[in-house]
N, C-alpha and C positions, 0 to 999 in steps of 0.2 A: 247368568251367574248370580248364583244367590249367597248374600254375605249379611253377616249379622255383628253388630258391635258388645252384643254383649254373650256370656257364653253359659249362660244360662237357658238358653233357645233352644228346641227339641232337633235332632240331628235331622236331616234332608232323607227325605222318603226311599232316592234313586242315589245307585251308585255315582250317576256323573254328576249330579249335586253332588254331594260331599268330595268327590275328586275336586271340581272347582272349587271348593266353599275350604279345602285342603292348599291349593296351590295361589289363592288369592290370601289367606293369612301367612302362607311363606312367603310372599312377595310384600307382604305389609311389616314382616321382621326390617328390612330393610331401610325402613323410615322410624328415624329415631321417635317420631311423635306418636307413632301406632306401632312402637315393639310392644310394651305393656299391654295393651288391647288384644294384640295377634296373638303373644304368645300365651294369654289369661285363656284366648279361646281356640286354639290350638291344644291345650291341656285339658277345655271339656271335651272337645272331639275325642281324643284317647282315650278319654276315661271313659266313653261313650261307645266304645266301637262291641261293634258286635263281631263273635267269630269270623264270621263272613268276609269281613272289612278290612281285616288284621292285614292280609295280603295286599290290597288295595293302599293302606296308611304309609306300611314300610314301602311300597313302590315309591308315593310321592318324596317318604322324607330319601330316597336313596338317588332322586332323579336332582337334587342340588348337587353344585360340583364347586369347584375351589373358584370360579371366579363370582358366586355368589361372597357376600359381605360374611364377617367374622360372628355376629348376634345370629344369621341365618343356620352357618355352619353349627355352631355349637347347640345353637337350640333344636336343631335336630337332631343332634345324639344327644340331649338332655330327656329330648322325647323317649326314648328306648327306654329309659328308667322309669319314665310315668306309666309306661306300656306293661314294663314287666313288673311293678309294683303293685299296682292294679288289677292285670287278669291273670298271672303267676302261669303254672302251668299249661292256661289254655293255650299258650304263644307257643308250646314246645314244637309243635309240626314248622314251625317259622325260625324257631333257633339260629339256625343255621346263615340263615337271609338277615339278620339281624346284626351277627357277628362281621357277615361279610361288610356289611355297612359303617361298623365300629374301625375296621384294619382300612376301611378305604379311608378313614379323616386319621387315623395314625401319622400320613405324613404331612399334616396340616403345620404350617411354622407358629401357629398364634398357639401359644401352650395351654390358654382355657378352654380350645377347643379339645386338646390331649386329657387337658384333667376329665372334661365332661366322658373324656371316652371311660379312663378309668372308672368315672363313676355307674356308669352304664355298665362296664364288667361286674362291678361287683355285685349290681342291684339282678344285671343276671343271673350270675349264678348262685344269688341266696335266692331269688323269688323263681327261679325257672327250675327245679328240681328233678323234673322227672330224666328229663335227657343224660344220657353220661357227662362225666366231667371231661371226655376229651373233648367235644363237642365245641368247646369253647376254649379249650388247652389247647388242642392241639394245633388249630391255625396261628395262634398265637405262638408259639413255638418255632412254627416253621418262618414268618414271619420275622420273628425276633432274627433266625438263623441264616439267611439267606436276602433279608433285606438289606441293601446298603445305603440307604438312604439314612444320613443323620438323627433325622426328626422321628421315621417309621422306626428307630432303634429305640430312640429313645421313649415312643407310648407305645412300642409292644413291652418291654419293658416293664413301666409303668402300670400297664394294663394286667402282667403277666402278673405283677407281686400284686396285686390288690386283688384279683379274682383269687390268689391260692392264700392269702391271707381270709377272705372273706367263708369259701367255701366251707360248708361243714363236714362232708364226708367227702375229701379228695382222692382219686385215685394214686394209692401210694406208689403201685406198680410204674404205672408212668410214670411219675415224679424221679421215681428212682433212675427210669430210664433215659429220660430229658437230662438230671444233672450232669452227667459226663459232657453229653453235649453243649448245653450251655455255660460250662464251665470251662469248655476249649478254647471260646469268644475272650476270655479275657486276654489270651496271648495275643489275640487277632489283632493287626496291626489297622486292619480298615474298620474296623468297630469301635465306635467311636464313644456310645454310650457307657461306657464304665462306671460311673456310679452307681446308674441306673441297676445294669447288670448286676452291681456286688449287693443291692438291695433284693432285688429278683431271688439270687442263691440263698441267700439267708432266711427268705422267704418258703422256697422249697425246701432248704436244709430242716426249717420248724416244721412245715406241714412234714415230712416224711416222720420226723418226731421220735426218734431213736430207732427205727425200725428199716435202716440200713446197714445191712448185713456184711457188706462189701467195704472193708476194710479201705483195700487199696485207693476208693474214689476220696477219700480222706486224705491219703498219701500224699496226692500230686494235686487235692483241691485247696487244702488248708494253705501249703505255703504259697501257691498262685495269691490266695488271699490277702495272705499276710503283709505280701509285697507292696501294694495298696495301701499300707498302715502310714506308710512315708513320701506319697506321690504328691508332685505339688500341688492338687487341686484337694482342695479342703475335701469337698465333697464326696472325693473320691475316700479318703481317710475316714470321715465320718461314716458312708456306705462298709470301709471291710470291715471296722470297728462294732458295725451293726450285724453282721454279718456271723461274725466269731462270739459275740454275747448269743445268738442262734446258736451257732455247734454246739456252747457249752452247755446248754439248756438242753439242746434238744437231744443232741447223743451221751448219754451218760456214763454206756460204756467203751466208746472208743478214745473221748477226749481227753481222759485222764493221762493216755497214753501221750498225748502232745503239749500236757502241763507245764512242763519246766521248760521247754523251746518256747512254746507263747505267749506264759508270764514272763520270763526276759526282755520277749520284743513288746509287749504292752508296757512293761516297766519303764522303758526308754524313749516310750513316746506320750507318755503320760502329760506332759509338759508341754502338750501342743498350745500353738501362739493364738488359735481361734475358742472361743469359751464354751462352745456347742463340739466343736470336737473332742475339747480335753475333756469335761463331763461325760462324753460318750465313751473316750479309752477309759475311763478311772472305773464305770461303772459296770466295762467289759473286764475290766484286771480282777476286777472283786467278784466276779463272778465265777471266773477262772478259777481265783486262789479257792473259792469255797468247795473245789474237784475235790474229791476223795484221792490224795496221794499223787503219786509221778509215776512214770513208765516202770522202774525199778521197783516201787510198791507195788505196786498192780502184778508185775511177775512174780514176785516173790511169794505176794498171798496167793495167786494162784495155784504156784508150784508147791506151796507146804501145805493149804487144806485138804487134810483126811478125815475120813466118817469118822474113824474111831478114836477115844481117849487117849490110846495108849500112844500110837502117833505122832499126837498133838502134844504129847507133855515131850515126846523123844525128840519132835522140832523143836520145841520150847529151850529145851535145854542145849540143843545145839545153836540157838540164838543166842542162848544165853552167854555159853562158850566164846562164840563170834564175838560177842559183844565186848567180853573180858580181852581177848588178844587185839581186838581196835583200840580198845582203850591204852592196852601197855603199846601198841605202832606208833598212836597216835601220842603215847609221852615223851616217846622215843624221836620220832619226829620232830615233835615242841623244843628237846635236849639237843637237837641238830640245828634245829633253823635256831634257835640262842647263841650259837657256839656258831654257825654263818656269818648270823647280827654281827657281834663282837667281833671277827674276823673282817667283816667287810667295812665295821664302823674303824678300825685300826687301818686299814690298807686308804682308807678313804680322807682321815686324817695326814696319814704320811703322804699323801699326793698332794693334797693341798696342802702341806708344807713346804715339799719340794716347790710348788708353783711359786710360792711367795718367795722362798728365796729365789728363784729366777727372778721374776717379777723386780725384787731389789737389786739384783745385780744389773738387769737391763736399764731399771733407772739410773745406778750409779752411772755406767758407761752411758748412756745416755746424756745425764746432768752430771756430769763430773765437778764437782767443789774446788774451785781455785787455791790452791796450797798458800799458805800461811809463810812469809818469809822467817827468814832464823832470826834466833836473837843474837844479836852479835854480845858477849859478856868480857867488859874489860877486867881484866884483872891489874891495872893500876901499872903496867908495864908497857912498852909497847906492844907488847904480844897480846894478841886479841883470840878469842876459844867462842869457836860457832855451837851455838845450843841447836840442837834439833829442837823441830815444833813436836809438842804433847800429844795431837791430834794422831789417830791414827790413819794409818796408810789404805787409801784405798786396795781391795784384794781385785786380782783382776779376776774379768769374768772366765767359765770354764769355755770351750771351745762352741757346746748346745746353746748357752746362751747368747753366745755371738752372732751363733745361724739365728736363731730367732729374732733375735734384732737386727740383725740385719734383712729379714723378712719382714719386718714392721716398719725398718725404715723404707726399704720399697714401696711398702702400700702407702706410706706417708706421702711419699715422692707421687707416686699414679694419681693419689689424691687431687695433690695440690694441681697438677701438671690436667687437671679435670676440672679445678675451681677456674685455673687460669682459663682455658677453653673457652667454659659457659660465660664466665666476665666477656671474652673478644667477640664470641656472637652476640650476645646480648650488645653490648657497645657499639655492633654493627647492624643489628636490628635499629637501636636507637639512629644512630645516625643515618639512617632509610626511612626511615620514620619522617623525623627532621626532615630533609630532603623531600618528602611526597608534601610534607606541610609547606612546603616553600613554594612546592610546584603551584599546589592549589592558592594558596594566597595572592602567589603572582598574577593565574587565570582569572581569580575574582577580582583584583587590581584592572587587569585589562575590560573586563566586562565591566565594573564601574566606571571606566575612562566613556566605554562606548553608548552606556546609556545616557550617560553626561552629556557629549557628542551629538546624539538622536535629541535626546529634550533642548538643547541649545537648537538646534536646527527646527526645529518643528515650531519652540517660541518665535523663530525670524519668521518660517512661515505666518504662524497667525499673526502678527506683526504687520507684516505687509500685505496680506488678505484684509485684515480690519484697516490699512491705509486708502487701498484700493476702493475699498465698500464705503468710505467714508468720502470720498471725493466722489465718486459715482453719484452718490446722494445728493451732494451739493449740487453737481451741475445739473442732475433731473430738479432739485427744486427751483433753482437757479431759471429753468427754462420754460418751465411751468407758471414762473411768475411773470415771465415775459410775456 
C-alpha cells in the first residue's frame, strides 16, 4: 500500500495503487490528527483523476456506509463538488452514479452531512451541463415523493430547491409537471418536512418564472400555502412567506388575481413574534401590494379593452356614468347609515337608562333607608299633631326588577354557600395536615428515645470491655513479675 502525506505527490502508476492509496486516506478521515492531511490529499487525487479513474473514485467514495464516522460521510459527498468543479462535463457518462451516491447520504441524521449533499447538487448541476436536467431532477423527485423517512425528506428537499435555484436553463416542462405532485405532500400527514417543502415550491414556482399556463394548479396551490402563514413552527411561516414573495415575482399574470385574499392574510400576520419571520411577511406584503390591481381590476380591463378609439371613449363614458350613480348610492348610503347612527345612538341611550333605573331600584330594595320617626308638634294644648317626615317615600320596585333581584340574590346566596365550602375543606385539609405533623414528630420522638437507648447500651458495653482489659493487664503483669 502506497500512502503519501503530502498531496503534492504525482498519482500511483496502477489502478490498485490509487484504489489503496483512495481507501487508506478515507480511513485516515477518521482520526481527528490526520483529517487535515487525508482530506488535503484526497482533493489532489480528484483534481488528478483522469477519465479512466472517474469510475474507480465514485466506487471507493460510494463503498462508506453509515457506520463510518460523520468527517468520513460528509467529506465524501464534499468530494463530488471537487469532482464536478474541476472536470465539469467529462463526469456526464458518470452523472448518474454520482446522484445515486448523493440520495444514499440524504438519510444521513448529522445535517452537515445533508448540507454537503446540497452543495454537491448544486455544484452539479452548474458544472455537469451537458446531461438533461432530469438527470438529477428526477430521482430527486421521486425520492422526495415516496421516501418516508424524516431526514431523506428533509435533504431531497434541500437538495431539490438548491439544484432548481442554481440551475441555468431548467426544464420548465418538468417543473410544471412535478408541481401538482409536490404540492399534494403538503396535505400529507406522514411528510414530515414541511418547511423544507414550502421552500422547495417557491423554488420551482421562480424557476418556471411566469410561464405556467394552468391557472387551476394556483387555485388549490396558493391557499395550501397560505395555511402555513400561521402554523406554529416558525420555520414553517418563514418557508410559505418565502414561497408567495416567489408567486408574486414570478407569475405576473395570474397573481394579481389573488391580490386582495393574500394582502389580507399577510396583513394580519405581519406582526409575527419572531424578527426573521415578521421581516420576511412585511417584505412579501410589499411585494404583493406592488401587483398591478385586484381580481375585479384585472376583469374589468380585460373586458373593456378594444382596438379602436371609438370603443374606448364609449367605455370611458360609461365609466364615467358608473362612476356618477356610485357616487349618488354611495351619498345615499352615507344619509342612511347617519340616520341608523342617530337611531341606534338614541335606542342605546334609552337602554342604559332604563338599566340605571333598575340598577337604583334593586339598590333601594336591596338597602332600604331606615324611616325617619315623626315629629310629634305641640300645639300648647294637650292635643298633640303627628308631622310626617320631609323625606320622601321610597317607590316600590316594578315586578322585572324584583325577578332580577331576586336573581342576584340567589347568586349571592350560591356564592357565599361556595366560600363557606372551600373555608370547610380547606380547615380540613389544614387539620390533616396538623395531624400527619404530629404523626411524624411523634415517630422521630420515638426514634430519638431509641438511639438514646442503643448509645447508652453500647457506652456500658465499652465500659465494661475497657474494665475487663484493664484487670487482664494487671494480672498478666502481676504474673510476669512473679
Amino acid at each position: 500500500m502506497r500512502s503519501s502525506s503530502s498531496p503534492s505527490i504525482s498519482p500511483p502508476a496502477t489502478v490498485n495503487d490509487l484504489k489503496q492509496r483512495i481507501i487508506a486516506c478515507l480511513n485516515r478521515l477518521s482520526d481527528r490528527d490526520t483529517l487535515s492531511l487525508a482530506a488535503a490529499e484526497l482533493d489532489s487525487i480528484a483534481l488528478n483523476l483522469s477519465p479512466e479513474t472517474f469510475s474507480l473514485f465514485i466506487n471507493c467514495l460510494q463503498s462508506t456506509d453509515s457506520s463510518s464516522k460523520s468527517p468520513v460521510r460528509k467529506h465524501c459527498v464534499s468530494l463530488l463538488s471537487v469532482l464536478s468543479r474541476s472536470h465539469g462535463d467529462s463526469l456526464a457518462p458518470h452523472l448518474s452514479k454520482m446522484v445515486s451516491t448523493v440520495l444514499r447520504r440524504l438519510r444521513d441524521p448529522d445535517s452537515s452531512v445533508r448540507a454537503a449533499c446540497a452543495a454537491a447538487s448544486v455544484d452539479m448541476t452548474t458544472s455537469i451541463t451537458r446531461p438533461p436536467f432530469a438527470t438529477l431532477f428526477g430521482p430527486m423527485i421521486e425520492t422526495l415523493v415516496h421516501d418516508c423517512d424524516p431526514n431523506a425528506q428533509i435533504g431531497a428537499a434541500v437538495c431539490l430547491a438548491a439544484a432548481v435555484d442554481a440551475a441555468d436553463e431548467p426544464d420548465v416542462e418538468q417543473l410544471q409537471k412535478a408541481l401538482p405532485k409536490i404540492g399534494k405532500l403538503l396535505k400529507s400527514e406522514g411528510f414530515k418536512a414541511k418547511p423544507e417543502l414550502l421552500v422547495a415550491i417557491g423554488s420551482v414556482i421562480g424557476a418556471v418564472g411566469g410561464r405556467n399556463t394552468d391557472k387551476a394548479v394556483l387555485d388549490w396551490l396558493l391557499p395550501n400555502v397560505s395555511e402555513f402563514l400561521s402554523s406554529d413552527d416558525w420555520r414553517a411561516r418563514k418557508a410559505a412567506a418565502e414561497a408567495m414573495a416567489r408567486v408574486a415575482i414570478a407569475e405576473e399574470e395570474f397573481a394579481p388575481l389573488f391580490k386582495k385574499t393574500f394582502v389580507g392574510i399577510l396583513e394580519s400576520r405581519r406582526f409575527d413574534k419572531v424578527k426573521l419571520v415578521r421581516e420576511t411577511m412585511n417584505r412579501t406584503l410589499g411585494l404583493w401590494k406592488q401587483l398591478e390591481g385586484d381580481s375585479t381590476e384585472v376583469s374589468e380591463s380585460s373586458s373593456s379593452s378594444k382596438p379602436n378609439s371609438s370603443s374606448s371613449s364609449a367605455t370611458l363614458g360609461k365609466k364615467s356614468n358608473t362612476l356618477k350613480g356610485k357616487d349618488r348610492n354611495t351619498k345615499q348610503e352615507d344619509d342612511l347609515n347617519i340616520t341608523k347612527d342617530v337611531e341606534q345612538e338614541a335606542a342605546e341611550s334609552k337602554e342604559k337608562r332604563t338599566e340605571n333605573h333598575l340598577a337604583l331600584g334593586a339598590n333601594r330594595v336591596l338597602f332600604q333607608a331606615k324611616p325617619k320617626p315623626s315629629k310629634v308638634k305641640d300645639n300648647g294644648s294637650n292635643k298633640s299633631q303627628v308631622v310626617p317626615s320631609t323625606d320622601e317615600e321610597i317607590p316600590e320596585a316594578s315586578s322585572s326588577s324584583q325577578a332580577k333581584n331576586t336573581v342576584e340574590l340567589s347568586l349571592i346566596r350560591n356564592q357565599i354557600t361556595q366560600i363557606e365550602e372551600q373555608q370547610s375543606s380547606l380547615l380540613d385539609l389544614f387539620q390533616r395536615f396538623m395531624e400527619s405533623s404530629q404523626n411524624g414528630m411523634q415517630s422521630l420522638e420515638r426514634r430519638v428515645r431509641g438511639l438514646e437507648t442503643s448509645l447508652s447500651v453500647i457506652s456500658t458495653d465499652l465500659i465494661v470491655t475497657r474494665t475487663i482489659t484493664q484487670n487482664g493487664n494487671h494480672k498478666r503483669i502481676g504474673y510476669l513479675q512473679n
